[in-house]
Every structure is written in structure tokens, then in C-alpha cells.
C-alpha positions in Angstrom: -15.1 14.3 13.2 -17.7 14.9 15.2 -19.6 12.8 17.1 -22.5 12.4 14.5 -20.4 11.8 11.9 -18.5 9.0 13.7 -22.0 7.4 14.3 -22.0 7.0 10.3 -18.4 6.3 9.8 -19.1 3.5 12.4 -22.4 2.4 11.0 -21.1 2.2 6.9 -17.8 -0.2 8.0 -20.2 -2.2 9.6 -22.8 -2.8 6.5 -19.4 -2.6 4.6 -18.1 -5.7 6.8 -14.9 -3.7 7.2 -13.7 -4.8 10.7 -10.8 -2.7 10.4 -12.6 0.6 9.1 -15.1 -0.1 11.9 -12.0 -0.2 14.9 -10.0 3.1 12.9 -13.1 5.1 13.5 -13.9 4.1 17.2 -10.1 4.9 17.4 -10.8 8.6 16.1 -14.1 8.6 18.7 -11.5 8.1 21.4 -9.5 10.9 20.5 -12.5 12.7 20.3 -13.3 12.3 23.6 -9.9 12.7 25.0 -10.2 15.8 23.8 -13.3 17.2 25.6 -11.8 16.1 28.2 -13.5 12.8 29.0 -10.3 10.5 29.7 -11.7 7.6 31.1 -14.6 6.8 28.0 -11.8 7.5 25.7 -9.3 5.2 28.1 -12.4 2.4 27.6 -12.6 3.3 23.8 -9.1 2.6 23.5 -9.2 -0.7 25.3 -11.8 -2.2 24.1 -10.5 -1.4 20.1 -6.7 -3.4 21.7 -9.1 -6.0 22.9 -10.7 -6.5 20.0 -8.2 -6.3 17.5 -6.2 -8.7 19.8 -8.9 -11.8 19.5 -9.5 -11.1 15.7 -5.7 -11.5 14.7 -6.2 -15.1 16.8 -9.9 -16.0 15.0 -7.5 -15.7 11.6 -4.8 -17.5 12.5 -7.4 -20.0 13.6 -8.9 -19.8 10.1 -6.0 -19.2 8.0 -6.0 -21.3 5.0 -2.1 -22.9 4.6 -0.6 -20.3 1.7 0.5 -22.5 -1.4 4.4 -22.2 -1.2 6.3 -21.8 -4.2 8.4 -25.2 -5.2 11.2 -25.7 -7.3 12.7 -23.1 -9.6 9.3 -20.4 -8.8 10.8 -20.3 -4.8 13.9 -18.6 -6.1 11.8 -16.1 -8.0 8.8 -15.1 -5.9 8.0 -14.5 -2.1 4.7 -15.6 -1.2 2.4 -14.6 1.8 -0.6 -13.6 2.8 -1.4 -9.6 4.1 -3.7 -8.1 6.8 -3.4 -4.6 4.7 -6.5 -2.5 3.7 -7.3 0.2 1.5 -9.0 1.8 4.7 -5.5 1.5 6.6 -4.7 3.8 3.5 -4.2 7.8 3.7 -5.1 8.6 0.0 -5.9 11.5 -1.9 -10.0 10.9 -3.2 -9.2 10.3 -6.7 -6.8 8.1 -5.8 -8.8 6.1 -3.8 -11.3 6.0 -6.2 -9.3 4.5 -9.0 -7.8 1.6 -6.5 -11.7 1.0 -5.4 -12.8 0.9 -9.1 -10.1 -1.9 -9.5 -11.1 -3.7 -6.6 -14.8 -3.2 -7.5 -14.2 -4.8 -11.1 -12.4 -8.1 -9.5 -15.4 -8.5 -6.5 -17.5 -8.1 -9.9 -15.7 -10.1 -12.4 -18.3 -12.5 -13.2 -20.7 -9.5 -13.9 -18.4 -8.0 -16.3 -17.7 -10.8 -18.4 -21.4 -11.9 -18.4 -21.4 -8.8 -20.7 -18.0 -9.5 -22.7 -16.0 -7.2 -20.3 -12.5 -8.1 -18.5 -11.6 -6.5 -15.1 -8.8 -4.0 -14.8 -5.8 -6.4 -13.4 -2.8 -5.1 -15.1 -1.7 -1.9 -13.0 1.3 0.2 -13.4 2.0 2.3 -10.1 4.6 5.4 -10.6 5.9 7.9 -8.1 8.6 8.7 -5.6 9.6 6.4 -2.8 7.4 5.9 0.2 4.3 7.0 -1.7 2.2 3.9 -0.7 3.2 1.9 -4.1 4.2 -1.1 -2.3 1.5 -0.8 0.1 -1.0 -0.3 -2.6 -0.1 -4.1 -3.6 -0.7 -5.0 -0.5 -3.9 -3.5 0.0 -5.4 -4.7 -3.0 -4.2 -8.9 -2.1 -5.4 -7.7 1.3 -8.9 -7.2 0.2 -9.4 -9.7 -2.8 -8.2 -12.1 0.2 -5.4 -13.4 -2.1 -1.8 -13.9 -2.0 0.6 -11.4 -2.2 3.7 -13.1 -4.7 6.3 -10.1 -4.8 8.6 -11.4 -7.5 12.3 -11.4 -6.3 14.7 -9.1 -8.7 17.7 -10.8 -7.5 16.9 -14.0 -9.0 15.0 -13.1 -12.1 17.7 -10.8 -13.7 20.8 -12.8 -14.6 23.6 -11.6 -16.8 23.4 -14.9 -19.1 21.9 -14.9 -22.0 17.8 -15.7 -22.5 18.1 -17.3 -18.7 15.8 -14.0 -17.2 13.2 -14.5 -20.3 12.8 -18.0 -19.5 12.4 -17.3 -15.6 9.9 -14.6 -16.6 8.3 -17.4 -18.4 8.2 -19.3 -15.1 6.4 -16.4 -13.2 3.3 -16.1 -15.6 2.8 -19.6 -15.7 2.5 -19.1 -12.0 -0.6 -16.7 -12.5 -2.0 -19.3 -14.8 -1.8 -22.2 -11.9 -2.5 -19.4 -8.7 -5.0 -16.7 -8.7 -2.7 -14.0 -7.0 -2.0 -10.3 -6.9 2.1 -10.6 -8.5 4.2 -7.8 -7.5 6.8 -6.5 -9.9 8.7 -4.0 -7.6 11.5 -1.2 -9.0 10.1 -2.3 -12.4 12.2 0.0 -14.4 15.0 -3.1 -13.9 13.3 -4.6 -16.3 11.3 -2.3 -18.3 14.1 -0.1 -19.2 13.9 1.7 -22.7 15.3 0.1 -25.1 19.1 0.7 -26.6 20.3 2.6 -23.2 22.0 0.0 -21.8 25.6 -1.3 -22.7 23.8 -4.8 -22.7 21.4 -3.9 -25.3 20.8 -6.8 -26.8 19.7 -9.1 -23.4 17.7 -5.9 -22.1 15.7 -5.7 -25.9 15.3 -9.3 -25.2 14.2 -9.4 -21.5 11.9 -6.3 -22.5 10.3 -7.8 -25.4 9.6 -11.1 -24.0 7.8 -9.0 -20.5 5.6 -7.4 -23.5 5.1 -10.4 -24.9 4.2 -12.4 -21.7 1.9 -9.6 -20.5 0.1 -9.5 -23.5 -0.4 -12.8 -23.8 -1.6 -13.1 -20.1 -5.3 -14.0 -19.3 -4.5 -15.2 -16.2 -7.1 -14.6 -13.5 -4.1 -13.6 -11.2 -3.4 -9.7 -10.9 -0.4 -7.7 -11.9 1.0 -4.9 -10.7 4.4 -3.2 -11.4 5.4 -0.2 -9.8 8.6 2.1 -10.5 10.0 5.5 -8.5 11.5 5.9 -12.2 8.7 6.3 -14.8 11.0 8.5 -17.5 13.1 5.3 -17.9 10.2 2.7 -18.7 9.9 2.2 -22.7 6.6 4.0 -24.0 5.7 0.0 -25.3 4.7 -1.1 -21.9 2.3 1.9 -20.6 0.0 0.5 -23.1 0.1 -2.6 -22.5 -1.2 -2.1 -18.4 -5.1 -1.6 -18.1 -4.2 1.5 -15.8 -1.3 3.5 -14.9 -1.9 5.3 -11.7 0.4 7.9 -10.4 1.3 8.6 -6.7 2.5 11.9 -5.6 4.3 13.6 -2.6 1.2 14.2 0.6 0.0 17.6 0.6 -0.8 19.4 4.1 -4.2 18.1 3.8 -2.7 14.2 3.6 0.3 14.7 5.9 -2.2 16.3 8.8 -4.4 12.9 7.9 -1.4 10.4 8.7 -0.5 12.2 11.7 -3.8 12.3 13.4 -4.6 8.5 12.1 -1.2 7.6 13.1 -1.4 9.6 16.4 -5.0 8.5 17.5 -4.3 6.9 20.7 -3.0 10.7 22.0 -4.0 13.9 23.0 -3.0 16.2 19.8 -5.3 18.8 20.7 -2.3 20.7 21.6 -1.1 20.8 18.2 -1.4 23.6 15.7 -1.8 21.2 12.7 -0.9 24.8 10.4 2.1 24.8 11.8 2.8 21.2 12.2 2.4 20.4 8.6 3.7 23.9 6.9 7.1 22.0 7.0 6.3 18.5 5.5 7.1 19.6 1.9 9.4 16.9 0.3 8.5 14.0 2.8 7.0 11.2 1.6 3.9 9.3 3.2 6.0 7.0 4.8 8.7 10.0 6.3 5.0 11.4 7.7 4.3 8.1 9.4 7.5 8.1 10.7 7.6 11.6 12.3 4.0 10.8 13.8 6.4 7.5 15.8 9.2 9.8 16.8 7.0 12.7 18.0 4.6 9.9 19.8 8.6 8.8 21.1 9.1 11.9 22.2 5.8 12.6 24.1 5.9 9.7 26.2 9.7 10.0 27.2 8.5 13.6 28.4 6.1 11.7 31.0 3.2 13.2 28.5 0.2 11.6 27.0 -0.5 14.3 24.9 1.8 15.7 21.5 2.4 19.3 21.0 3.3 20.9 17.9 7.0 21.3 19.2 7.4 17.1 18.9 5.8 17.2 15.4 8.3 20.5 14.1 11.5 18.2 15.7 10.7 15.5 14.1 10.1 17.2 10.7 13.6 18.6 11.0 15.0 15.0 11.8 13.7 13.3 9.1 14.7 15.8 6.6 17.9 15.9 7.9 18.4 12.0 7.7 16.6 12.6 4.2 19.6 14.6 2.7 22.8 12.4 4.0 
């Protein structure tokens, strides 16, 4: 960015009231101006983003409204808790982005929309490989609605006797009837297999059919969002039944460059030929990218440096595709 267009970056977070937005940018200012050379504003930059991002995490403890804690049978089946998470913490692709904004847009608007006999989009279906940002999407979106996150807990909703997961299922979307909440069905293809490809058949049929059921029935004000890495094994019934289906794919150089910098801000990368840094990133996931950004950071400072050169990007490339295929 240059220095113009971080004026604006700055000045929309703030009319946006996106704290976070507003410190990510001053963040990419610092870098900026580490790399013309002017260390000590960027050193400032830096310190006064830590500074400020310390005191707001103890302003919202300060403020934090006690989470309503699952009791009885629902503690077994959902985590609760609430999330700092962001779209703008986000590397997205723009359509992307734009669909997940939409959704947000229509719950900030709900009142609006059903003024005019219109519901909000709440029922999402997130598919894609591992590490995409799925899970983090859930978060995000809880994040800025400001509501709980409930990530329902596999482990004790499937059961192998018969009708006891339907009637737990049953106990979740009550839930949504009591708490407004974003409800996250993770590795969803656990229980919306297709039908008749399971020894079981007759408990899955039933599990699946009462989900269909239940979500169908739904009109809840909470938000529910399911998310598989295996979208081929999902019966066709339940894409119809979500208000969207949003696919997440592998980054593209463009993406992967995008986490790096964001993820590498507080360094010098103008050493870095980001051509060939990212030329080798095929096959990683969003969350591999992240994590070759922390291990060439790693790698940096144990070098005595406070810059990253393209040779601590390329190692760590090769290190997490090697971990990637053991």
C-alpha cells in the first residue's frame, strides 16, 4: 500500500468502528516504513499498535457479559464461548468475502428485511479442504454479530443406540430456540452422510432425516452453520435445505503472498522476492501458509535478523509439505 492508500484504509475502519481493521492497517504502515528505511517511526508504529491492542483486550474483559453456560444434558453436546475473530483478520478471496459480508449484512439488517416479509440468510453450508478458513469463518461471523460461538461436540451427539443421537439433535435446536447463537456443526458429513452407504443404514436414514427435519423446521433466530472437507458424501437432501452453500478453495499466489505479508507485518520482507516465495505454495492450505509465515519469522530471528528473505519463506515451504505428505 502506499502511503495514501493507508490514509483511507485507516480512515474507513474508523467510520466502520473496526478497531481491529484500524490496528491491521497501521500494522501494514509500519512495514511500510521499515521499508524506506525509517526504523524508528515504524519501531513507534509497532508499539503503539501492542499498546493499544494490550488495553483493548483488558476494556473487554472489563465489559464482558458472563457467556450463558450450557446445563444439563446440552453441556455434553455443545462447547460455548465467546470469540475475538473478525472477518478483517480474514485473508479471503473478494467474492468470498462478499458472500460472508452479505450474510452478516442481512443479520445487522434483520429487522429491515422482515419489515418487508424477508428472512436473513442464517443457514450456511461451508465446503472445502482442511485449513481453508471453514472453522474460522464460524468464528468470524459469532465474532461480529457479537454472539456466542456453540460448536456442537460430535463425540457426544453420535451414539451407536438407536434414536438416542435424533433425540440429542432435538436437544441442540431447542437450544437455538432459547439462545440466539451462531451453532457450529463441524466435519458435518458425520451426520449428513448419503443415505444407504453405511452398514448402519437404518440409524444414519434416521439421524439424517430427523437433521432435515429439525433444520427445516427451525426458525430460530440463532445461526447455523455446518461445514464438511467432504462435500461428495453429503446427501443431495440437505444442500437445499441451507440458505447458502459457500465453497472454500486452496490460496492462490495472490492469497498465499497476502497471509505472508499480513502474517509477517512486524518484519522487514522487503528482501523477499514474493514470485519466488509463493511459486511453491501449491497444495498448502491457508492455514499451512500461516504457518510457514511463523517458521520463516522463527527462522529470521534465530539468524540475529529482523528482516525475512526469500530463502526462510522457500525452507519453510519445503517443511510443511514434507510434514504434509507423512
Amino acid at each position: 500500500m502506499t502511503k495514501a492508500t493507508h490514509f483511507v484504509a485507516l480512515l474507513q475502519s474508523h467510520i466502520d468502528g473496526d478497531d481491529e481493521q484500524f490496528l491491521s492497517v497501521a500494522m501494514q504502515a509500519a512495514a511500510n516504513e521499515a521499508r524506506l528505511g525509517h526504523g524508528k517511526v515504524a519501531q513507534q508504529l509497532r508499539e503503539m499498535v501492542d499498546d493499544a491492542r494490550a488495553r483493548g483486550k483488558t476494556k473487554a474483559r472489563a465489559r464482558a457479559v458472563p457467556l450463558v453456560q450450557p446445563r444439563g444434558e446440552l453441556a455434553s453436546l455443545v462447547a460455548a464461548k465467546y470469540v475475538d475473530t473478525r472477518l478483517s483478520s480474514m485473508v479471503l478471496p473478494a467474492e468470498l468475502r462478499d458472500r460472508l459480508q452479505r450474510v452478516i449484512l442481512e443479520q445487522r439488517q434483520v429487522n429491515r428485511l422482515r419489515q418487508h416479509g424477508l428472512q436473513p440468510r442464517r443457514k450456511l453450508l461451508l465446503i472445502g479442504p482442511p485449513g481453508a478458513g471453514k472453522t474460522m469463518t464460524a468464528a468470524a461471523i459469532a465474532g461480529e454479530l457479537k454472539l456466542p460461538l456453540f460448536s456442537v461436540l460430535l463425540d457426544g451427539l453420535l451414539t451407536k443406540f438407536m434414536g438416542e443421537t435424533a433425540s440429542k439433535l432435538r436437544t441442540v435446536f431447542s437450544a437455538m430456540t432459547e439462545t440466539r447463537g451462531v451453532y457450529f456443526f463441524d466435519e458435518f458429513d458425520a451426520i449428513g452422510a448419503r443415505r444407504g452407504e453405511r452398514n448402519d443404514v437404518g440409524e444414519i436414514r434416521r439421524v439424517l432425516n430427523s437433521f432435515l427435519q429439525f433444520l427445516e423446521e427451525d426458525d430460530s433466530d440463532g445461526l447455523i452453520v455446518a461445514a464438511t472437507n467432504h462435500p461428495e458424501l453429503l446427501d443431495p437432501a440437505l444442500f437445499r435445505r441451507f440458505d447458502d452453500v459457500i465453497e472454500y478453495a486452496l490460496p492462490d499466489a495472490q492469497v498465499a503472498r497476502a497471509i505472508l505479508e499480513g502474517r509477517l507485518s512486524t518484519f522487514d520482507t522487503a528482501p523477499v522476492s514474493w514470485e519466488d516465495a509463493t511459486e511453491g505454495v501449491d497444495g498448502l492450505s491457508q492455514a499451512d501458509v500461516a504457518r510457514v509465515a511463523d517458521e520463516a519469522a522463527k527462522r529470521a530471528l534465530l539468524a540475529g535478523r529482523d528482516s525475512v528473505e526469500t530463502t526462510d519463506l522457500l525452507a519453510a515451504i519445503a517443511e510443511r509439505k514434507a510434514a504434509s505428505r507423512r
